[in-house]
N, C-alpha and C positions, 0 to 999 in steps of 0.2 A: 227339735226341728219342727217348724210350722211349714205344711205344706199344702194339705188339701181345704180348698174354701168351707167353712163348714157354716150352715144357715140354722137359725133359729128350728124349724124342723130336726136335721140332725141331732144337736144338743138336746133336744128334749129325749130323743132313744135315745141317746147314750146317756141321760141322767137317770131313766126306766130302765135302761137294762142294766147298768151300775147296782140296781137295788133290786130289780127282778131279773136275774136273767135267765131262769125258769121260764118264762114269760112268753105263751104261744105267737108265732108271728102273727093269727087273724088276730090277738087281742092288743097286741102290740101295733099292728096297723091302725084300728079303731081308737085310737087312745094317741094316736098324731096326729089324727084325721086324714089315713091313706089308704089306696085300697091297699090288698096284699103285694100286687107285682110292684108296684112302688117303692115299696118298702123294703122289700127282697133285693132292689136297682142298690137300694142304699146301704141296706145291710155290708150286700156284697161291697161294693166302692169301700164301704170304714173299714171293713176287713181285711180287703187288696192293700189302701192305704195304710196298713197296721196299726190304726189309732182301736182299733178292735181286737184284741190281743189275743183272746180267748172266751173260752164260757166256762165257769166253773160253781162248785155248790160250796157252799160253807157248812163244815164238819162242826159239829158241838162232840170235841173230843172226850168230855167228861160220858158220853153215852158206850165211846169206846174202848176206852181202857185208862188205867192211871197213868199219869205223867204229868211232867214239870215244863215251864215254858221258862226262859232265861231269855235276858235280852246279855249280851257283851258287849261291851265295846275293846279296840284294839289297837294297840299303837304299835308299828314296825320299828326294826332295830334300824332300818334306811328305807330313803325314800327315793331310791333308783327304778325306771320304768321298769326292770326288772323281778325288783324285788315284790312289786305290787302284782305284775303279772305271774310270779310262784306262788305266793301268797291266795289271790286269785282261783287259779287251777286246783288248787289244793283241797280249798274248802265245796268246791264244787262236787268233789269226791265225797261228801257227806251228807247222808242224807238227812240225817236229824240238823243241820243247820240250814234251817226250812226258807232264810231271805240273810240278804247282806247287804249292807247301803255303805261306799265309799262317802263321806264325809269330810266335812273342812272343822278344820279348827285344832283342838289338842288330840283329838286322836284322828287315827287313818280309818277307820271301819265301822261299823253298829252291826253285830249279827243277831239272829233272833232263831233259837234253837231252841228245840220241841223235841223232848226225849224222856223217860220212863222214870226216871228217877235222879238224885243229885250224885249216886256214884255212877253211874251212866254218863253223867254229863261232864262229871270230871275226870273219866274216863277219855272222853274225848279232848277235853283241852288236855291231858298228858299227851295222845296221842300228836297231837297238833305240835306242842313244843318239842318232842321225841323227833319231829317227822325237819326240826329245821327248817321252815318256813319264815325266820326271819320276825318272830313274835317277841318284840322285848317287853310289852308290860299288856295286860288283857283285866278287868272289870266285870265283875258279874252279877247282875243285875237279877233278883229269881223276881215274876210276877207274881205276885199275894191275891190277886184279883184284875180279871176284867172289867175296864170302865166302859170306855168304846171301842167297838170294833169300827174298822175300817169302814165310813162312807163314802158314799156316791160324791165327786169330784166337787169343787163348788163351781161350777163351770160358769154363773154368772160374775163369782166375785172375779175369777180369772180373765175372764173377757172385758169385765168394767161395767159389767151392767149392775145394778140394784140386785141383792139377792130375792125380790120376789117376782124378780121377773120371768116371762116367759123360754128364756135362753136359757133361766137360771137351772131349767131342769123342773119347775114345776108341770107337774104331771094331771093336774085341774081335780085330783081327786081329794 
């Protein structure tokens, strides 16, 4: 859903704070060219609008303790609104299954679970099939290495601009 008009100003904080979002609002105002209460007008608006989700820090797990990341994938035994909405609920109850993306194609699911080790993990998919949830075939994916992490949106290719454009989220530093 496209709702709130957003202008070349906008996208630029939201391609800054995509990557900093540590990032003091004076220093963040100077770095759009606003003063503070401007910005604060704006902040608040993307927030209200929920195009601003949250703010959060990225953990380097390896500093916390040992564990495994697995991506899954997951194909149900039916594909009744039902059956997605048990399915659903279920895994919400887990907290080592840290994201879940419904998807198209040969399977219903992609989960991405963060857990201590690979009897822990398969601890849980028994769990999971034990619990009846309508799981007929599941994929498991262990990551060997980090390439990318998640970046900042390409907000210019999204809008149709040139990626070195000023929409694009270039931040002039």
């Amino acid at each position: 859903m496209i709702g709130l008009k957003l202008d070349d100003r906008d996208l630029k904080i939201l391609s800054i704070l995509s990557r900093e979002g540590r990032l003091a609002k004076a220093d963040l105002a100077k770095r759009v060219n606003l003063s503070p209460t401007p910005l604060w007008e704006r902040l608040k608006r993307l927030e209200k609008a929920g195009i601003i989700r949250g703010y959060s820090a990225e953990i380097s797990l390896k500093g916390v303790a040992a564990h495994i990341e697995v991506f899954v994938t997951v194909e149900l035994e039916n594909h009744r609104a039902e059956s997605f909405q048990t399915f659903e609920r279920t895994i919400n109850h887990h907290d080592e299954i840290v994201a879940c993306w419904a998807i198209g194609g040969g399977f219903d699911y992609v989960l991405q679970v963060i857990t201590r080790d690979i009897d822990s993990y398969q601890r849980l998919i028994d769990t999971l099939l034990d619990g009846k949830i309508g799981l007929a075939r599941y994929y498991t994916y262990v990551v060997t290495k980090q390439v990318k992490l998640r970046g900042a949106p390409p907000f210019g290719i999204l809008l149709g601009n040139s990626p070195g454009d000023e929409a694009a989220g270039s931040d002039g530093s």
